[in-house]
Structures are given as structure tokens and as C-alpha cells.
C-alpha positions as CSV (number, residue, x, y, z in Angstrom):
1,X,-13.7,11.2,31.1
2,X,-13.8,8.7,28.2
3,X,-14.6,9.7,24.7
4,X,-18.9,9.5,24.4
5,X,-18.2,7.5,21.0
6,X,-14.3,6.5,21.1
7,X,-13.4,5.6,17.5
8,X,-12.0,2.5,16.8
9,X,-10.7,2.7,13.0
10,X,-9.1,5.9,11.6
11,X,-9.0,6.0,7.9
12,X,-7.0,8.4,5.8
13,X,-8.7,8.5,2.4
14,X,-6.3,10.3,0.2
15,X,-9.0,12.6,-2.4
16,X,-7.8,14.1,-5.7
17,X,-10.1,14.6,-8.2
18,X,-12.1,11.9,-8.4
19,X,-16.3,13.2,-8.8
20,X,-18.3,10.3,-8.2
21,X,-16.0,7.6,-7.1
22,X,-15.4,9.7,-3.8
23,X,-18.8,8.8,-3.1
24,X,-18.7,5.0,-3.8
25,X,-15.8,5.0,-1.8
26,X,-17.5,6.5,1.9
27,X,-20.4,4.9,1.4
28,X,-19.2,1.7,1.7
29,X,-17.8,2.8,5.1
30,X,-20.9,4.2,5.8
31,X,-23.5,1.2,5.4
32,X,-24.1,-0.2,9.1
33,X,-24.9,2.6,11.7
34,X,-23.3,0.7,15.0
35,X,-20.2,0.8,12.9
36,X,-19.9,3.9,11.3
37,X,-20.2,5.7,14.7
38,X,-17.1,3.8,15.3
39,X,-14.9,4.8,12.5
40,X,-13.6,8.1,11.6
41,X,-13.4,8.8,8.0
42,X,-10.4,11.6,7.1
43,X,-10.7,12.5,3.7
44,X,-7.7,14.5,2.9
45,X,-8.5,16.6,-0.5
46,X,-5.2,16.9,-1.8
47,X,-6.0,20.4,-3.6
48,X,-8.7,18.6,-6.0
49,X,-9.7,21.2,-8.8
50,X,-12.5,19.7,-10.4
51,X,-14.6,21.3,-7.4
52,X,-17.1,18.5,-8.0
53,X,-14.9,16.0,-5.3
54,X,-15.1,18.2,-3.0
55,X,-18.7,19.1,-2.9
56,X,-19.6,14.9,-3.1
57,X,-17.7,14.8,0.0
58,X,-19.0,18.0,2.1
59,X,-22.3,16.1,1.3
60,X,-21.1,13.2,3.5
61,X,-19.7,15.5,5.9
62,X,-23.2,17.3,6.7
63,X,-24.7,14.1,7.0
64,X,-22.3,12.2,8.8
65,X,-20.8,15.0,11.1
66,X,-19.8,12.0,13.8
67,X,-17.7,10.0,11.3
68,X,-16.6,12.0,8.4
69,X,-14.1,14.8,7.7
70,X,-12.8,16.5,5.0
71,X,-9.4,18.2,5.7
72,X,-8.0,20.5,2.5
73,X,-4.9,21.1,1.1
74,X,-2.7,22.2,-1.2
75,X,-1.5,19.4,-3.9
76,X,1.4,17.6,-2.3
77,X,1.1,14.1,-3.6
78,X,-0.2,11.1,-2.2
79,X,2.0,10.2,0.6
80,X,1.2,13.9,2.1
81,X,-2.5,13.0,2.3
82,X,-1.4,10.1,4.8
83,X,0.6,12.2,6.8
84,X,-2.1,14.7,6.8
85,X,-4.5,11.9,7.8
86,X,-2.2,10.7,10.7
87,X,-2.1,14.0,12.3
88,X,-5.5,14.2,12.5
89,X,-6.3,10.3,13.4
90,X,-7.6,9.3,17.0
91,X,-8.7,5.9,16.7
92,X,-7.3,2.7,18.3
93,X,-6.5,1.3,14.6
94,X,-5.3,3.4,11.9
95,X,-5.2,2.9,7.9
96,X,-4.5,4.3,4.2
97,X,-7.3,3.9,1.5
98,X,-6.8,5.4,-2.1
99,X,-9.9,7.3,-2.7
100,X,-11.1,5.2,-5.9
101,X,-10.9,2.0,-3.8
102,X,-13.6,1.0,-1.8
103,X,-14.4,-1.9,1.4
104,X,-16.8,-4.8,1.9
105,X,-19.4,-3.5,4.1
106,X,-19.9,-6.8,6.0
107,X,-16.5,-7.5,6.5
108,X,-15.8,-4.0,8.2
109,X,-18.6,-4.7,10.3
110,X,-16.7,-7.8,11.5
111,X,-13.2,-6.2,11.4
112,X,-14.3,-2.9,13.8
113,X,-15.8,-5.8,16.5
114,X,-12.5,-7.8,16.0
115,X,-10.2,-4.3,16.3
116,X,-11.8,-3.7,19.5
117,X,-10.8,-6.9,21.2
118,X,-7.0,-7.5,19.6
119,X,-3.9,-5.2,21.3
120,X,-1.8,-6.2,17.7
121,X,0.8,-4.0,16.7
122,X,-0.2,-5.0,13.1
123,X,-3.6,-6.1,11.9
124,X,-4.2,-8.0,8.0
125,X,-6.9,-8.5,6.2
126,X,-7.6,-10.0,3.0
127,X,-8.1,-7.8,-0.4
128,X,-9.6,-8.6,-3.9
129,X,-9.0,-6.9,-7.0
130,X,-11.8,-5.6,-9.1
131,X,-10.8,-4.8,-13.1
132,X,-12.1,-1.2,-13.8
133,X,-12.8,-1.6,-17.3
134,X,-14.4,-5.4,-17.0
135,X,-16.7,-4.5,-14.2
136,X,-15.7,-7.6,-12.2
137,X,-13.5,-8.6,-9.6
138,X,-10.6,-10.8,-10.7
139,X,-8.7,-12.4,-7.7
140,X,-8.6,-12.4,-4.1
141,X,-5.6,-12.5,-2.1
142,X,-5.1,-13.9,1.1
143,X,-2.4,-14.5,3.1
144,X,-2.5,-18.4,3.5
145,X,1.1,-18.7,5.5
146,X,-1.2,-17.0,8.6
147,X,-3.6,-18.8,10.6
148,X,-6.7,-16.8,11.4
149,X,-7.1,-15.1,14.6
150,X,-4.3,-16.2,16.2
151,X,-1.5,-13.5,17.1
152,X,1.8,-14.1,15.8
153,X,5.2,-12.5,15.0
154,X,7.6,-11.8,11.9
155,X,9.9,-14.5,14.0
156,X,6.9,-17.0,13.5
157,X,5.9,-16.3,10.3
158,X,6.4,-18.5,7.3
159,X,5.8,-17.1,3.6
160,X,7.7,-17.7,0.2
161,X,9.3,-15.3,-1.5
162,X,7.0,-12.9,-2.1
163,X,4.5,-12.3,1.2
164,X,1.2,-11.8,0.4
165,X,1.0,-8.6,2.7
166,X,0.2,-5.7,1.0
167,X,-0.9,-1.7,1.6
168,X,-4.2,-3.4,0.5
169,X,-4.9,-5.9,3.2
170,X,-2.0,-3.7,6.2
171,X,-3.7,-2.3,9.7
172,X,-1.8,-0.4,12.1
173,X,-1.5,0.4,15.9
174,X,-2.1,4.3,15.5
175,X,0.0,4.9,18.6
176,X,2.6,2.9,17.4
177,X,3.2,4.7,14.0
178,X,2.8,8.1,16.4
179,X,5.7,7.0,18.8
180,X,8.3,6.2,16.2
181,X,7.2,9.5,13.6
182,X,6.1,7.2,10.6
183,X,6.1,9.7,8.0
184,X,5.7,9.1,4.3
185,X,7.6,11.2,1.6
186,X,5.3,13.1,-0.5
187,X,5.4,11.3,-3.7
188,X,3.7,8.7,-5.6
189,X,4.6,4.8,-4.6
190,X,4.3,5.7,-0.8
191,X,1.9,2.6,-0.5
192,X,5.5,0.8,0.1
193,X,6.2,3.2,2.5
194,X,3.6,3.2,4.8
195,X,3.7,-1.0,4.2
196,X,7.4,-1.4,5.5
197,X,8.8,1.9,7.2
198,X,6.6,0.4,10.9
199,X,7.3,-3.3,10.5
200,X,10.7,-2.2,12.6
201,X,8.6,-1.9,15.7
202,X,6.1,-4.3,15.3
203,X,6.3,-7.0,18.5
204,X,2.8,-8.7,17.2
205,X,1.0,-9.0,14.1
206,X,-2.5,-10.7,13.4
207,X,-4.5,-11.8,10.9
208,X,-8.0,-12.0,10.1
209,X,-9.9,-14.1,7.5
210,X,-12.0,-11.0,6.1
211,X,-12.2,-9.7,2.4
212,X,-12.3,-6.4,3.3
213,X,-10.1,-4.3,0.8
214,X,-11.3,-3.9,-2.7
215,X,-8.4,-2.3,-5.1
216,X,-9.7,-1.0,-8.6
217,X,-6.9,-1.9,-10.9
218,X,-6.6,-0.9,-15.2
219,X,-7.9,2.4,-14.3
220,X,-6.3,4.6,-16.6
221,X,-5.0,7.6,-14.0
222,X,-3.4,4.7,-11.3
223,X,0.3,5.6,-10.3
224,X,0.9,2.1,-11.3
225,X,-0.3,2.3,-15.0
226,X,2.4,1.9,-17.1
227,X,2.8,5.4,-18.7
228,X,2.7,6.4,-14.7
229,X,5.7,4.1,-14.2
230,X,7.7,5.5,-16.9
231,X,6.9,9.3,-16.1
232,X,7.6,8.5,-12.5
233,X,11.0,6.1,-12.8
234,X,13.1,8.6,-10.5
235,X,10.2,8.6,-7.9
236,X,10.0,5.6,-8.0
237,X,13.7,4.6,-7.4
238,X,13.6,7.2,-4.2
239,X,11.3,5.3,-2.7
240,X,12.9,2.2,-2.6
241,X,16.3,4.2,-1.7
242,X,14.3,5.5,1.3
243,X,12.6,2.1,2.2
244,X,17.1,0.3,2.1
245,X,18.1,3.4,4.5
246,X,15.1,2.8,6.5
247,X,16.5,-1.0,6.6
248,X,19.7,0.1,7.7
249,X,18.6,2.7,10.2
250,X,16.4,0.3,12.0
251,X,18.5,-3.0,11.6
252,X,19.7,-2.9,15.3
253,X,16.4,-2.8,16.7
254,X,14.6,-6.0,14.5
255,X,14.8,-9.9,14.7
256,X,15.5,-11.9,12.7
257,X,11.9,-12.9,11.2
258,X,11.4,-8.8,10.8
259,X,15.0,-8.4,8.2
260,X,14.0,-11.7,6.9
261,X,10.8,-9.9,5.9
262,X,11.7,-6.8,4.8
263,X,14.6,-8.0,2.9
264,X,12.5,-9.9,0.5
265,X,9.7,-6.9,0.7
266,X,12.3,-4.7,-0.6
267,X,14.0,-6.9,-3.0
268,X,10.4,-7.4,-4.6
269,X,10.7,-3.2,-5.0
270,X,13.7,-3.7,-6.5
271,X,12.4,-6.4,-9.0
272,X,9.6,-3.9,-9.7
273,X,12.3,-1.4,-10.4
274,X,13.3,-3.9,-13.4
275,X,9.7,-4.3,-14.7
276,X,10.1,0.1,-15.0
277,X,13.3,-0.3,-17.1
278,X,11.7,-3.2,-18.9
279,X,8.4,-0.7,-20.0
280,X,10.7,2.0,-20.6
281,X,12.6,-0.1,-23.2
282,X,15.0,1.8,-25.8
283,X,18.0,1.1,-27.1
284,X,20.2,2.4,-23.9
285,X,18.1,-0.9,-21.7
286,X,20.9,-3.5,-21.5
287,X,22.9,-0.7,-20.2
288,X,20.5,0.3,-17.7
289,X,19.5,-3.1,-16.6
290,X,24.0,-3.7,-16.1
291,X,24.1,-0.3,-14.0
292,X,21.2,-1.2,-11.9
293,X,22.2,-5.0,-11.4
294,X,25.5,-3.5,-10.3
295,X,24.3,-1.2,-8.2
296,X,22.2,-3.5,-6.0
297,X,25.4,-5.9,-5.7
298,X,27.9,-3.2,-4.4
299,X,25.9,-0.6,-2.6
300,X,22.7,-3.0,-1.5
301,X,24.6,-6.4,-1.1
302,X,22.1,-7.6,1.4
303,X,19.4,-7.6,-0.8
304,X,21.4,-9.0,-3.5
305,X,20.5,-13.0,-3.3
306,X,17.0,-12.2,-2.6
307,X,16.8,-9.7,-5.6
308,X,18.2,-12.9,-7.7
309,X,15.2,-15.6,-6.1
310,X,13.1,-13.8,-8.8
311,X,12.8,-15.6,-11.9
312,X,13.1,-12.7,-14.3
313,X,16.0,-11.2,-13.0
314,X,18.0,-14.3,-12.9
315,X,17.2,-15.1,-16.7
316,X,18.4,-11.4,-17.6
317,X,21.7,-12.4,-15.8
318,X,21.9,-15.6,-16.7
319,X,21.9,-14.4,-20.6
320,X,24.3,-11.2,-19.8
321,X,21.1,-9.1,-20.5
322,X,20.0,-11.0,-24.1
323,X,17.3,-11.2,-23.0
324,X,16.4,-7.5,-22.1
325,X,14.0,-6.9,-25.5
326,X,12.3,-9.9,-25.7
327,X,11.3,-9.3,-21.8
328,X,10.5,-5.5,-22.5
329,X,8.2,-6.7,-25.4
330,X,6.6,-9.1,-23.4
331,X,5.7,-7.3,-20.6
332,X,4.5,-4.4,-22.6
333,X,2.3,-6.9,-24.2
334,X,1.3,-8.7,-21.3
335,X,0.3,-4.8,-19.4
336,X,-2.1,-4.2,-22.2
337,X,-3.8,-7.6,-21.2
338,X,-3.8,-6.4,-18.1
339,X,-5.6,-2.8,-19.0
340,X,-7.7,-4.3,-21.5
């Protein structure tokens, strides 16, 4: 016999520490009864030690016994919690949310009725950012290449060179990340990750016209912080090591629309990659900028041209690296703006 209440979103909410915004974060799963029955909320507590978390969460658990569970662990880093949340997940759809993040309560509403009725292997959404320390959200992303509604492919999709398709705003098939073993490596940066290591088996993508995803940014613990970056430059190069010999692995099995897609996701990792050396600064950076640009062109050669559409990276090369310090100044410059 069918499930009584068959969910239709499984959502992997990766805990660590985080007191009250825990809370902020369910309960804007948790405002509309017909669709809360519908979802089922994993927090994975990835060994939090502030014991406050936890107990803010086993309040929503005894409350919401139908929709919300809290699954414990030891601390493995983030991309364990979504591989923890996966195993668990029985819903139709399945997604990652960072625990300080939160949704739109109307547009989940929306998004659950549309989930229900849509067979995509890949569903989008639109996200907003809101600025921590200004109280405000700040811009809205949407992906304006895809027309709402309407199911497409990675062979019919148009977008410039960086598409607007992020962890943010990303939906998947659960069944299709179960089939091909998506797993995510433990470490920080896995939102790439669980963003591009599917896209090899997507057949249909769609898109719909709903901000649902709200992403706190300048928050002064975020992986993506600057000091983060720096303490985390190896991590973060894995990643995108692991992302090129998923490419590889999987290049057999894709069209052309889903390389032409990842190869310009990736090569945006990469460019990131230059932003890290550019924060780090010092006097060994023209030398570390040379090695990496060399590195790319012999061992990554396909993501070479599309590494170079960025503007940045063609000026550094363009000037034989000149340019390295006054780029490292201005991005540490313009990252304080940005945390301000």
C-alpha cells in the first residue's frame, strides 16, 4: 500500500552550531500545514557542541514528529551532512540547505504543488541574497536564459558564460542521485559538488519562476568568507580536482549541451581558485598565479579557453602577471565592502 502521507520534498539541512538560527531556518519550512505534511525536514547535526542547536531542534522534532528529524553525528564536515541526509531521504524531490539559510514560505507552498506534477530530472528555482550584517536582502537571482515551466534540456539551454544555476536555486530527482551514488566528499565547498557531480545524468531540467532560496551572505563563520578561503585553499583546490575527474569519468555518457555546461561551471571554480590566490596575496603570488595558469593549460586543457572568457584572468595573462598586486589589493578591498 501507498505511503498515508508520501513526501514530496526531502531536505538535508546541514546543523553545526548555530543556536537560534536553526530555528529561523525550519520554521520557514514549517509555516503552511498542507505543505509541511508534505516535506520531510532532515536536520543532520554534524556533532554541534554548543548543545543549544540541538535542543532548538528536538523542539521541532516533538512538535513536528511527521515532518522533522534530527539525525546526529560525529563532526565530518559539511558535505557528510548531505550524504547523511541522502541516506535517509524518501521523497520524490530531494535538496541541500545550509542551516543559517532559510526559504520563502509562499513560494514553497507553490514549489511542493509544482514538484508533484513535473517528472524533471532537475528542478530550479530562483534565490535572493540577504546581507547578514545590513539586515536586508540585496539581489535576486534568476535564471533568465529559462523560460518558466516549460521542461528543457542542457542541449536546449542557452546562458552566457557564467549560468545563473546555483546550489541555491538546484532541485533534484532523489532517485536519480540514488541510482548513480552521488556522494559528496566531506569537506567544505561541497555546494559545487552536489551542483555539478548529477548534471551527467540529467535527461530533463525545469524551471520555475519562484524566489524560494534565501542565502545569508557577510556572515562572519561562512566557508566563503575570506579568512575561510585562505585557511581552506587546499580544500578548496580538491574540490575542483574532484568536480575535472568527475568531467572526465562521465564524458562518454553527456551531450553536448551537458560538457558545454559543466565546462564553463568548472572553469568558473577555477576562476574562483584565482580570487583564493588573489586574497592570499604575498610575495610568492606571481609565482603561484604562473603555476596554476600552467597547470590548467597542460593537465586541464579543456577547460583552458573557457578559464580565459573571464575577464580577470585574461588581464593577469595579458600583463605576464603585473597585474597580480594591484588585483590582490583590490579584491581584498572590494571583500570588505562586501562584509561591511
Amino acid at each position: 500500500m501507498p505511503a498515508k502521507n508520501p513526501k514530496i520534498l526531502s531536505v538535508s539541512i546541514a546543523c553545526y552550531n548555530l543556536g537560534a538560527l536553526i530555528e529561523q531556518n525550519l520554521q520557514s519550512f514549517l509555516g503552511d500545514p498542507k505543505v509541511y505534511d508534505q516535506l520531510e525536514l532532515l536536520v543532520v547535526d554534524d556533532g554541534s557542541t554548543d548543545h543549544d542547536t540541538v535542543a532548538r531542534v528536538q523542539k521541532y522534532v516533538k512538535k513536528y514528529p511527521q515532518s522533522v528529524r534530527l539525525i546526529q553525528q560525529p563532526n565530518a564536515g559539511p558535505g557528510a551532512t548531505v550524504n547523511t541526509g541522502l541516506k535517509h531521504a524518501t521523497g520524490k524531490y530531494f535538496r541541500m540547505v545550509d542551516g543559517d539559510d532559510w526559504v520563502n514560505p509562499h513560494a514553497l507552498a507553490h514549489l511542493v504543488e509544482k514538484l508533484k506534477n513535473t517528472d524533471a530530472d532537475m528542478v530550479i528555482t530562483n534565490y535572493e541574497t540577504f546581507h547578514d550584517k545590513r539586515g536586508e536582502s540585496v539581489n535576486l537571482f534568476k535564471p533568465s536564459q529559462l523560460k518558466d515551466s516549460q521542461p528543457t534540456s542542457f542541449d536546449d539551454f542557452n546562458y552566457d558564460y557564467n549560468p545563473p544555476i546555483r546550489m541555491h536555486n538546484t532541485i533534484w530527482k532523489t532517485e536519480l542521485l540514488k541510482r548513480n551514488r552521488i556522494k559528496l566528499d566531506n569537506g567544505f565547498y561541497t555546494d559545487l559538488e552536489y551542483l555539478l557531480f548529477p548534471t551527467a545524468f540529467v535527461k530533463t531540467l525545469i524551471y520555475f519562476d519562484l524566489n524560494l532560496y534565501v542565502y545569508r551572505i557577510a556572515h562572519g563563520d561562512q566557508s566563503t568568507s575570506p579568512a575561510k578561503l585562505i585557511q581552506n585553499r587546499p580544500k578548496h583546490k580538491a574540490i575542483m580536482l574532484a568536480l575535472i575527474q568527475n568531467y572526465r569519468q562521465n564524458a562518454n555518457i553527456m551531450s553536448a549541451g551537458q560538457k558545454s555546461y559543466l565546462i564553463r561551471q568548472i572553469a568558473g571554480a577555477l576562476v574562483t581558485h584565482v580570487d583564493v590566490l588573489l586574497l592570499i596575496g604575498g610575495k610568492n603570488l606571481t609565482s603561484d598565479l604562473k603555476d596554476f595558469f600552467n597547470e590548467i593549460k597542460q593537465d586541464y586543457p579543456e577547460f583552458y579557453s573557457d578559464f580565459l572568457i573571464d575577464k580577470k584572468t585574461r588581464l593577469l595573462l595579458k600583463s605576464r602577471f603585473l597585474l597580480a598586486h594591484p588585483f590582490s589589493i583590490y579584491l581584498k578591498n572590494k571583500y570588505k565592502l562586501i562584509n561591511r
